[in-house]
C-alpha positions as CSV (number, residue, x, y, z in Angstrom):
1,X,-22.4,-26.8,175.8
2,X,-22.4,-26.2,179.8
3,X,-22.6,-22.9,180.6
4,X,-20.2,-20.4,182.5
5,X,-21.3,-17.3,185.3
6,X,-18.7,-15.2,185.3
7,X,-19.0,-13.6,189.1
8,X,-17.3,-10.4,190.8
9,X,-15.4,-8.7,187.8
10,X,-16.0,-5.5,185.8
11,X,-17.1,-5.2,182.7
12,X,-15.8,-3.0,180.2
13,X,-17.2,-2.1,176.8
14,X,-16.1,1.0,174.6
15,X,-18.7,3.1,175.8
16,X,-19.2,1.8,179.6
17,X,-17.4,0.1,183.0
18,X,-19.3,-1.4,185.6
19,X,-19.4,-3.9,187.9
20,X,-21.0,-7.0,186.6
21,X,-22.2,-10.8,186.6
22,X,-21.6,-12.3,182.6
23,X,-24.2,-15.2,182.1
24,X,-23.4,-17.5,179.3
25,X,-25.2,-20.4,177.5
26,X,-25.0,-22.1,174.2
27,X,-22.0,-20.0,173.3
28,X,-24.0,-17.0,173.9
29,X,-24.0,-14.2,176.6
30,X,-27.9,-14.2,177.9
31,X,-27.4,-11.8,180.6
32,X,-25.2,-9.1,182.1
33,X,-26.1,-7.3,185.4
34,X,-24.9,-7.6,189.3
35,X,-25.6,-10.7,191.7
36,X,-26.7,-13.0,189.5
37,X,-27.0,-16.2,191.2
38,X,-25.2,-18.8,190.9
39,X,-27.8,-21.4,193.0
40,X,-30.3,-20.4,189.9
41,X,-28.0,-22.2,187.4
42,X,-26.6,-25.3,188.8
43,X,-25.2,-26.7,185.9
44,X,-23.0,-23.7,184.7
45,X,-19.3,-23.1,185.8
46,X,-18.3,-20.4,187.8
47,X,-15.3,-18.3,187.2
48,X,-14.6,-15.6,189.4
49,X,-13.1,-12.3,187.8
50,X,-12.6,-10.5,191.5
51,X,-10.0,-7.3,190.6
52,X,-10.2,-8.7,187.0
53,X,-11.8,-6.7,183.9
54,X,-14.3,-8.6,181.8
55,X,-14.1,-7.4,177.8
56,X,-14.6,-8.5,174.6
57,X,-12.3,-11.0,172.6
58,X,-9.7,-9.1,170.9
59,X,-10.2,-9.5,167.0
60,X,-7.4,-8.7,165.0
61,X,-7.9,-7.0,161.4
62,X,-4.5,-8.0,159.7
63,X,-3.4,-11.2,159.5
64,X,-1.6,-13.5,156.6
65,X,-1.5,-16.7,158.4
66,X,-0.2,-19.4,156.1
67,X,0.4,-17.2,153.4
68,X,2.7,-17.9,149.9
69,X,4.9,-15.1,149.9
70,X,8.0,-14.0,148.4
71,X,9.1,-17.8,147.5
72,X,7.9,-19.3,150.5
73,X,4.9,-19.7,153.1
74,X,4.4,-17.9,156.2
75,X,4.9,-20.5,158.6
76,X,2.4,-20.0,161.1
77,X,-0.8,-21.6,159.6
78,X,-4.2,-21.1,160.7
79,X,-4.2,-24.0,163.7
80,X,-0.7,-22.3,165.1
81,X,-1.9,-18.7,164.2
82,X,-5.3,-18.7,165.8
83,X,-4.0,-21.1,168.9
84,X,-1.7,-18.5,169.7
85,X,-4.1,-15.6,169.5
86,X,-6.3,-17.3,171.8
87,X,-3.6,-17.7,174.2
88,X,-2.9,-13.3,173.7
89,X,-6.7,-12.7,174.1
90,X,-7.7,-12.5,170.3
91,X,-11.0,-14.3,170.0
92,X,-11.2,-13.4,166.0
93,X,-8.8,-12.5,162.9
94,X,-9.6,-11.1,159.5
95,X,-7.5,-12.8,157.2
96,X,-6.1,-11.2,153.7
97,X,-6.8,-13.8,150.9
98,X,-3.9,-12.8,148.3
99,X,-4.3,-15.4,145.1
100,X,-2.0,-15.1,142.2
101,X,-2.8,-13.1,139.3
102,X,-3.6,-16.0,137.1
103,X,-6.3,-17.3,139.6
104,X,-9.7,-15.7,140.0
105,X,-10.6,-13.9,143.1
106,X,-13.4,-16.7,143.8
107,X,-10.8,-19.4,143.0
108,X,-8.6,-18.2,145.6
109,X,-11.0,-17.7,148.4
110,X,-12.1,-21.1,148.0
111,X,-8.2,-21.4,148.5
112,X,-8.1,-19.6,151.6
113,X,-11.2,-21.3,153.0
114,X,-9.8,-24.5,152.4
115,X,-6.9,-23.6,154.1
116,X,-9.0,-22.2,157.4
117,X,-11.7,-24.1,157.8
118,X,-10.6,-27.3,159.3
119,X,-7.6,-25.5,161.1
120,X,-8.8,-22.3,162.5
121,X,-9.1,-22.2,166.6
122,X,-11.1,-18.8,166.8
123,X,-13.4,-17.1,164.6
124,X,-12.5,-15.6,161.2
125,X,-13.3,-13.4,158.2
126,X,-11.8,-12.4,154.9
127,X,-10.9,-9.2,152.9
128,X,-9.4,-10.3,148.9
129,X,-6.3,-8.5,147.7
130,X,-6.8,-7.3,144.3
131,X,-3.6,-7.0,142.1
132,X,-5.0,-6.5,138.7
133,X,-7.9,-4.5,137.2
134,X,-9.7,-5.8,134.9
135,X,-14.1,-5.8,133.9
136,X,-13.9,-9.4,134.8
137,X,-12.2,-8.9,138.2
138,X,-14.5,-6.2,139.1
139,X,-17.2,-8.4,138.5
140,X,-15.8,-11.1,140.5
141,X,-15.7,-8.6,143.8
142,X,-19.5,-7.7,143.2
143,X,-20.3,-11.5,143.6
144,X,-17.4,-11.8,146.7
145,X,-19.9,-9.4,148.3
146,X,-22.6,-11.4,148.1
147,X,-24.5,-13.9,151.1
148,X,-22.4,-16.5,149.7
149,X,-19.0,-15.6,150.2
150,X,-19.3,-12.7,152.5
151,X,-16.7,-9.9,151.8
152,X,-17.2,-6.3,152.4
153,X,-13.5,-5.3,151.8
154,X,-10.9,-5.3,149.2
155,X,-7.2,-4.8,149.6
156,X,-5.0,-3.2,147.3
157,X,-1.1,-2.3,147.1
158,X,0.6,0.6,146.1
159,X,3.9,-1.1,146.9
160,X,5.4,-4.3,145.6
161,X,6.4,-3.3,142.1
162,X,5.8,-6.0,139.4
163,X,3.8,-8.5,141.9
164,X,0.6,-6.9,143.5
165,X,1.2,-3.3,142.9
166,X,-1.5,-1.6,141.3
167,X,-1.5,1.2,139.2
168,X,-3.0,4.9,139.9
169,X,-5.5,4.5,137.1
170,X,-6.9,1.0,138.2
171,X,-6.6,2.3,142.0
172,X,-9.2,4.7,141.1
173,X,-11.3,2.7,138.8
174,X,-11.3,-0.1,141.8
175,X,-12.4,2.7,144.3
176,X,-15.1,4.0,142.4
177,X,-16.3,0.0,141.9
178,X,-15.9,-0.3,145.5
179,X,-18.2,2.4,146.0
180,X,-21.2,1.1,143.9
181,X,-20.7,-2.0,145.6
182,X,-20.5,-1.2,148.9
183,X,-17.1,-2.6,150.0
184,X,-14.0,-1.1,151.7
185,X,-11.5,-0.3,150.6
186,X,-7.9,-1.3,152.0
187,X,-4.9,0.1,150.9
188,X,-1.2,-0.8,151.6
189,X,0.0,2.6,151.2
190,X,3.8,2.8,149.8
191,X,5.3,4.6,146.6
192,X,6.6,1.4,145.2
193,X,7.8,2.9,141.8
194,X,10.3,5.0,143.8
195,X,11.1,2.1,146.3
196,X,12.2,-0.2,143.6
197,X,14.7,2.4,142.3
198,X,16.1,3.0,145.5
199,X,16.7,-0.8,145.9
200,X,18.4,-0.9,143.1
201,X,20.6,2.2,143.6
202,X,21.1,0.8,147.3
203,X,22.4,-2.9,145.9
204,X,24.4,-1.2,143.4
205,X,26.1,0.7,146.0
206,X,26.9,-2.6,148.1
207,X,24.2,-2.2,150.4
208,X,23.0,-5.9,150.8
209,X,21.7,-6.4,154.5
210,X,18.5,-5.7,156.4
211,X,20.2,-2.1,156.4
212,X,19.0,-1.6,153.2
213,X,15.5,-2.4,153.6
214,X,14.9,0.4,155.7
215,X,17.1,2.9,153.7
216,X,15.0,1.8,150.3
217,X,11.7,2.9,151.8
218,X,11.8,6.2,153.4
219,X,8.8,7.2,155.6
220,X,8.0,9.6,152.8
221,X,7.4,7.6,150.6
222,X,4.8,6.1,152.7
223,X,3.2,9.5,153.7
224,X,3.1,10.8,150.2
225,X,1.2,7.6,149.0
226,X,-1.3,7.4,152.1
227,X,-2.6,11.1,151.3
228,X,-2.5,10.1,147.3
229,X,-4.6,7.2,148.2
230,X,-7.2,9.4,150.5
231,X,-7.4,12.1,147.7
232,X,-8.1,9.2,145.6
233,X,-10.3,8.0,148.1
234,X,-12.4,11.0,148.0
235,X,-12.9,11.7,144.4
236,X,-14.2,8.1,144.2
237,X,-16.6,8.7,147.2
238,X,-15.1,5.1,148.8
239,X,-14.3,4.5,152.6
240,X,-10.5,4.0,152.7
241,X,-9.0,2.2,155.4
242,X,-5.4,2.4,155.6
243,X,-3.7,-0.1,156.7
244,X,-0.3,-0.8,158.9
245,X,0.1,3.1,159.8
246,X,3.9,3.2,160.6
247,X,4.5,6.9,159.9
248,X,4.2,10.1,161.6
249,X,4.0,11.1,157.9
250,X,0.9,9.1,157.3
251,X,-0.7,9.7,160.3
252,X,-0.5,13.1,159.2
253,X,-2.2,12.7,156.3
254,X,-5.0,10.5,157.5
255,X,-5.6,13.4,160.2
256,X,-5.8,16.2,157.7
257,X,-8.3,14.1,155.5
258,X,-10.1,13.6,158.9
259,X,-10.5,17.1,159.4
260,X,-12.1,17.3,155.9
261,X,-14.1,14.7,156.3
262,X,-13.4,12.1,154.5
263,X,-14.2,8.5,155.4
264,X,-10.6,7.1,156.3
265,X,-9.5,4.4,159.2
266,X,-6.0,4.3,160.4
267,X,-4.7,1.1,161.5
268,X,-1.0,1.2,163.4
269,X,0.2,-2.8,164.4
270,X,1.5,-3.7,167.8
271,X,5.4,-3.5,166.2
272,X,4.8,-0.1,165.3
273,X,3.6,0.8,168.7
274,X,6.0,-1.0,170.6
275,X,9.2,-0.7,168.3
276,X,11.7,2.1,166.0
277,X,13.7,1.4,163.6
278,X,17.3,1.2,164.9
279,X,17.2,-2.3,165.1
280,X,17.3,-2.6,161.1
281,X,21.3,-1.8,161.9
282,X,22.0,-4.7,164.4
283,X,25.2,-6.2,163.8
284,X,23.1,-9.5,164.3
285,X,21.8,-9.9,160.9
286,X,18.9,-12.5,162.0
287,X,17.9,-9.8,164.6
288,X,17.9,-7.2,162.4
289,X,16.2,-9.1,159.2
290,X,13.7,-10.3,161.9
291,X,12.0,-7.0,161.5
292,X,12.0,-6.3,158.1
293,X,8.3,-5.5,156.6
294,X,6.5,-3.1,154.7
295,X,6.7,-0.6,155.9
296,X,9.3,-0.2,158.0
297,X,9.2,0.5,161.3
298,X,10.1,4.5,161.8
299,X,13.7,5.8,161.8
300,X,12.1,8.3,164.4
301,X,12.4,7.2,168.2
302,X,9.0,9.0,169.6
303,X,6.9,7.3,166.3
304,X,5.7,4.9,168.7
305,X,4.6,7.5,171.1
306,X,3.3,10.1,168.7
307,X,0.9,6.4,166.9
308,X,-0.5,5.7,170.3
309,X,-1.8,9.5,170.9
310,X,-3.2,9.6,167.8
311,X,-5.1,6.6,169.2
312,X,-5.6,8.2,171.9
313,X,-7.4,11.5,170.3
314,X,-9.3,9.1,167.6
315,X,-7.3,10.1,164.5
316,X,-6.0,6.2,164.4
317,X,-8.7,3.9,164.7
318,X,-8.0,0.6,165.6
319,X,-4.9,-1.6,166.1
320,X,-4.1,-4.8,163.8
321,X,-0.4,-6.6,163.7
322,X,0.3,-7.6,159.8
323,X,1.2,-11.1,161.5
324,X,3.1,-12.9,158.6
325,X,5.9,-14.7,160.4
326,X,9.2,-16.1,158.6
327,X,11.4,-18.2,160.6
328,X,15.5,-17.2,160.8
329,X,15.9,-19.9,158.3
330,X,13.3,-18.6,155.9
331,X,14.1,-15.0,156.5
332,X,18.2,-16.0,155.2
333,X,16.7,-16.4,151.7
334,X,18.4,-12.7,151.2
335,X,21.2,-13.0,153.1
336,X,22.6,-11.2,150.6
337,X,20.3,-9.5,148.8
338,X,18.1,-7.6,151.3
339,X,15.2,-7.3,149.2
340,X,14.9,-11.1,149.0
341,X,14.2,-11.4,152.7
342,X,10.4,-12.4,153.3
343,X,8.7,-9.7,154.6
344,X,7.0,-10.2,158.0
345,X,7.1,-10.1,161.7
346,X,4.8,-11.7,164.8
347,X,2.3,-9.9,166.9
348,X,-1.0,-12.0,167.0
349,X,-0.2,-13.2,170.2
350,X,1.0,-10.5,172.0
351,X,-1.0,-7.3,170.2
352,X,-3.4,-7.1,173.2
353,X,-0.7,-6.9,176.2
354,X,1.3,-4.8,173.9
355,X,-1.2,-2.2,173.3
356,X,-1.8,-2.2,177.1
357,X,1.5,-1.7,177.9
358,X,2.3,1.0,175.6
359,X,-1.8,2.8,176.2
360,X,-3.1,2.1,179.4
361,X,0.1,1.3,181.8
362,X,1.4,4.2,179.5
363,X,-1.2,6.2,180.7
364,X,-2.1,7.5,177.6
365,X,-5.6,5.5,177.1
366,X,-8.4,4.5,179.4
367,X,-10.0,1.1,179.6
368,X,-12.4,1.8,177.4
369,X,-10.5,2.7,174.5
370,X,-8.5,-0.3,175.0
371,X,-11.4,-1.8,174.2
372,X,-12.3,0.2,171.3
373,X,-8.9,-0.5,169.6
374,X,-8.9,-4.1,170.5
375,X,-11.7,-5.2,169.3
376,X,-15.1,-2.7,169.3
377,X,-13.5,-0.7,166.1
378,X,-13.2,-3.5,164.5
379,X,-16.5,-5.3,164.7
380,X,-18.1,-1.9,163.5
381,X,-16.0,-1.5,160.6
382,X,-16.6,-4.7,159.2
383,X,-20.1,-5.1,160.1
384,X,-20.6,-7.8,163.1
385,X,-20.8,-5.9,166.0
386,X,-22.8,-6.1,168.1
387,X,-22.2,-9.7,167.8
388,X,-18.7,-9.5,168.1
389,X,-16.5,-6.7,170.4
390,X,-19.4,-5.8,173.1
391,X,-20.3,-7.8,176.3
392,X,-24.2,-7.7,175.9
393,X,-26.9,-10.1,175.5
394,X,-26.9,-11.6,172.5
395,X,-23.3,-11.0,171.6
396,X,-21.1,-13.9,170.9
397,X,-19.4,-15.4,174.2
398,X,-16.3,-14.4,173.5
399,X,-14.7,-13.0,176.0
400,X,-11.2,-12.0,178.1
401,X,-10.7,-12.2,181.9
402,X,-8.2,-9.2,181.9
403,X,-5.8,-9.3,185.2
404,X,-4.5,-5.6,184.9
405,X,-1.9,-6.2,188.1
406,X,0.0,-8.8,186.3
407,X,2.8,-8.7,183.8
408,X,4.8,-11.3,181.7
409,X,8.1,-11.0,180.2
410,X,7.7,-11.6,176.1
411,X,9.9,-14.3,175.1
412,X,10.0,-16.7,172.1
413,X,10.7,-19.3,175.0
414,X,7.3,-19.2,176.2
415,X,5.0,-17.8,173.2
416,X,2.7,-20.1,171.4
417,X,3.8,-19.5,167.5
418,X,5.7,-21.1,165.3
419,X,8.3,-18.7,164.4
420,X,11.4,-19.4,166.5
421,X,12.0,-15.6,167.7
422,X,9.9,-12.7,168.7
423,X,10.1,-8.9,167.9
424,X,9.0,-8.1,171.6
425,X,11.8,-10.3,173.0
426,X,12.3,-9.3,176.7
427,X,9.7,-6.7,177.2
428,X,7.7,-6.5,180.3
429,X,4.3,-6.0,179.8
430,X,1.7,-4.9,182.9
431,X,-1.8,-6.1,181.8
432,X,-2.4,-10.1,180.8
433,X,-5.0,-12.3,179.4
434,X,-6.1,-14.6,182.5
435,X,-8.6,-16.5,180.7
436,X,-9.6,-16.5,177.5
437,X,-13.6,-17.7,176.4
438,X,-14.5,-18.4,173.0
439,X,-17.9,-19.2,171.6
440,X,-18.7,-19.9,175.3
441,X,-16.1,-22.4,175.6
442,X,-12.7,-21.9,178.1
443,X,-10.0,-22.0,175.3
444,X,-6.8,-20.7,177.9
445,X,-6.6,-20.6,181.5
446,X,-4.1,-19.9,184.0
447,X,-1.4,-20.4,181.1
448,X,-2.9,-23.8,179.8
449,X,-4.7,-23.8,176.0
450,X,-7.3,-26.1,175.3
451,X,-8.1,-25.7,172.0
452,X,-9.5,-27.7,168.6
453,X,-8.4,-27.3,164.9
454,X,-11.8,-26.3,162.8
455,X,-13.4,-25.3,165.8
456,X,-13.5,-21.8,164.6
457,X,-16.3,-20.3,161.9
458,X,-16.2,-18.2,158.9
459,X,-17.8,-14.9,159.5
460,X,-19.3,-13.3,156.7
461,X,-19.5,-9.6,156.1
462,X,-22.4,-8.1,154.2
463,X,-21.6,-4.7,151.9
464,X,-22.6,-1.1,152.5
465,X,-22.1,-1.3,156.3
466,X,-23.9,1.5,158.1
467,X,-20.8,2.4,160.1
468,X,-18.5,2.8,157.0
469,X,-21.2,4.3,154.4
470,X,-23.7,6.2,156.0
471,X,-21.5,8.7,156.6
472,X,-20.3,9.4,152.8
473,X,-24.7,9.3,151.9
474,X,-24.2,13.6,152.1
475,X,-21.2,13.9,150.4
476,X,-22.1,12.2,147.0
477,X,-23.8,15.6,146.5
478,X,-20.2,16.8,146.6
479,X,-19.3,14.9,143.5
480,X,-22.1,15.6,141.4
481,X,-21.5,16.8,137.7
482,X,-22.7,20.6,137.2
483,X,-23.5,21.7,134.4
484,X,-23.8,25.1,133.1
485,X,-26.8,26.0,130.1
486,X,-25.4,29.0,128.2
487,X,-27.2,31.4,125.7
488,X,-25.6,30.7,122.0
């Protein structure tokens, strides 16, 4: 693979910015300092990053490309979904393997990889939904977190009644598996007992558009299960990581478990950042059902505002984008039944120049922890940094030429996806991907992709992560049983 000196630009990492040369060979970065010379590598390409920065390939935690859901398949796959991402500055995904409960949880990774492997663009790892409890499944995610399959987190629902919805008793049992195993926990954090009577109350009423959607899951409901899941969380002595943090409500609640603490990542998307609610009452109904997930985005205005300083202070952790995209066709299923419309929006392309819009043109982050919620968080959460989200030697070449002084307007006319609108439609955005280098090979430049189905590789993850577990080492003491000996 020729090489590439990247020449001029400044490097940014989590932790440090400087001014840098970026030496790369065999897909590798071999050398980062000044003035390295380009007459000492003939056979490498030169790309100059003058006024640009240089940081790490954005790797986004939350994705369901190609994913069966709801009577129907995402329709970005993993060749559309991870051409796109390149073309936004995501260099890696983590994808959510979600098998039906009459498969196994190997069965359906096989699935997944199946799916990937010959289609994926970029780099990639897996977390396993788990939607039943059972000694057998529990003994299927020990093995998931072995060398061979290489999964260190597990994702489970507290939403979705009578499809992956798990129960409070299982929840627990699962966390307290998780923790003798060493795996993370996700949740999806929803009361979804008291979200399928509201839907029902809300249909019964004659409430049957994208209206409804919103109405049947307020941001309560969502609060009240995020802090049942960390209380859960902590009697099981597990790492939680919450995922799709749309709430001031849950925010909250991560925040006060923070302060006690508790092991817990917060994860808002790019919609949530970027977006409120009031679109759910569009008189367009293919606008409005466009952004229907779960959850919701907030009913309150400043959510997005009030996400991003949380961010900003480290109570939220890192930023993801649920991409599971639906096209108007697909999303019409419930034209008249709200709670039949697939649930999913976009984001994998545009997460990175979203979060810069609303964090560092907004003032409101630096640089650096751009980088951390981009991509650094990330790679230490799952376990492959420093091979993935730092700009060292010995890190993985993949890397963004950042132009800060340019902006793009968001339009489904020019994005790389398959779904035939975007939730970002006509925002301006200050802060672009220039150039985008993925195991050391130029995958996007000046607007052009060139990119290969399969040429991406499965990542594996290996349990009890330093990051995630040292931290909860002390407080197993918390936990222990005490006993009292009494005189008879």
């Amino acid at each position: 693979m020729p090489g590439i000196l990247i020449k001029n630009g400044t490097v940014v990492n989590d932790d440090a910015k400087f001014v840098a040369d970026v030496l790369i060979q065999d897909g590798i970065i071999v050398d980062v300092r000044p003035n390295i010379s380009a007459q000492d590598y003939p056979n490498v390409r030169v790309l100059d990053a003058t006024d640009r920065l240089v940081i790490p390939g954005g790797i986004d935690p939350h994705t369901h490309l190609q994913l069966p859901f709801m009577g129907d398949v995402s329709c970005d796959d993993f060749y559309s979904g991870t051409r796109a991402a390149l073309a936004g500055g995501t260099t890696m995904i983590i994808d959510f393997v979600i098998g039906d409960k009459s498969s196994s949880l190997i069965d359906s990774w096989k699935k997944w990889r199946s799916w990937a492997d010959p289609k994926v663009c970029c780099d990639y790892g897996l977390s396993v939904a788990v939607t039943a409890w059972s000694p057998e499944i529990a003994e299927q995610m020990k093995a998931l977190t072995g060398p061979e399959y290489g999964v260190n987190a597990f994702k489970f629902f507290l939403a979705y009644k009578g499809s992956f919805m798990i129960d409070d008793s299982s929840f627990l049992e699962a966390l307290q598996h998780c923790s003798k195993i060493g795996a993370l926990a996700r949740v999806h954090a929803e009361n979804g007992s008291a979200i399928d009577n509201k839907q029902k109350e809300l249909l019964e009423q004659g409430v049957t558009g994208p209206e409804g959607h919103t109405q049947s899951r307020p941001e309560e409901l969502e609060g009240e299960a995020t802090n049942r899941a960390c209380v859960l969380a902590e009697q099981a002595n597990c790492p939680l990581y919450v995922v799709h943090v749309m709430t001031k409500p849950a925010a909250e609640a991560i925040e006060r478990h923070l302060e006690k603490g508790n092991v817990v990542f917060g994860e808002p998307i790019a919609a949530g950042l970027a977006l409120d609610g009031s679109g759910y009452y569009d008189e367009d109904w293919d606008k409005a059902a466009g952004l229907v997930m779960s959850p919701p985005l907030s009913r309150e205005e400043d959510t997005p505002q009030a996400l991003m300083d949380r961010l900003a202070k480290g109570l939220l952790h890192l930023t993801g984008t649920d991409n599971c995209t639906f096209t108007c066709a697909q999303k019409r299923r419930g034209k008249t039944d709200f709670t039949k419309i697939p649930n999913g929006v976009n984001g994998l392309e545009d997460r990175m120049s979203v979060v810069w819009e609303k964090g560092v043109h907004a003032k409101k982050i630096d640089e650096q922890r751009f980088v951390a919620i981009t991509s650094t968080m990330a790679a230490k959460i799952f376990g492959c940094y420093p091979r993935k989200g730092r700009i060292a030697p010995g890190s993985d070449a993949d890397i963004v030429i950042w132009n800060p002084n340019c902006s793009r307007v968001i339009s489904v006319d020019t994005h790389h996806q398959a779904v035939d609108y975007n939730i970002f439609e006509g925002m301006t955005v200050h802060g672009t991907p220039e150039t985008t280098i993925c195991g050391g090979k130029v995958v996007y430049e000046k607007g052009t992709l060139n990119v290969e189905g399969g040429s991406g590789r499965y990542v594996p993850f290996a349990p009890f992560n330093d990051f995630v577990y040292a931290p909860l080492a002390s407080r197993g003491n918390l936990f222990a049983p005490k006993k009292v000996e009494r005189l008879q």
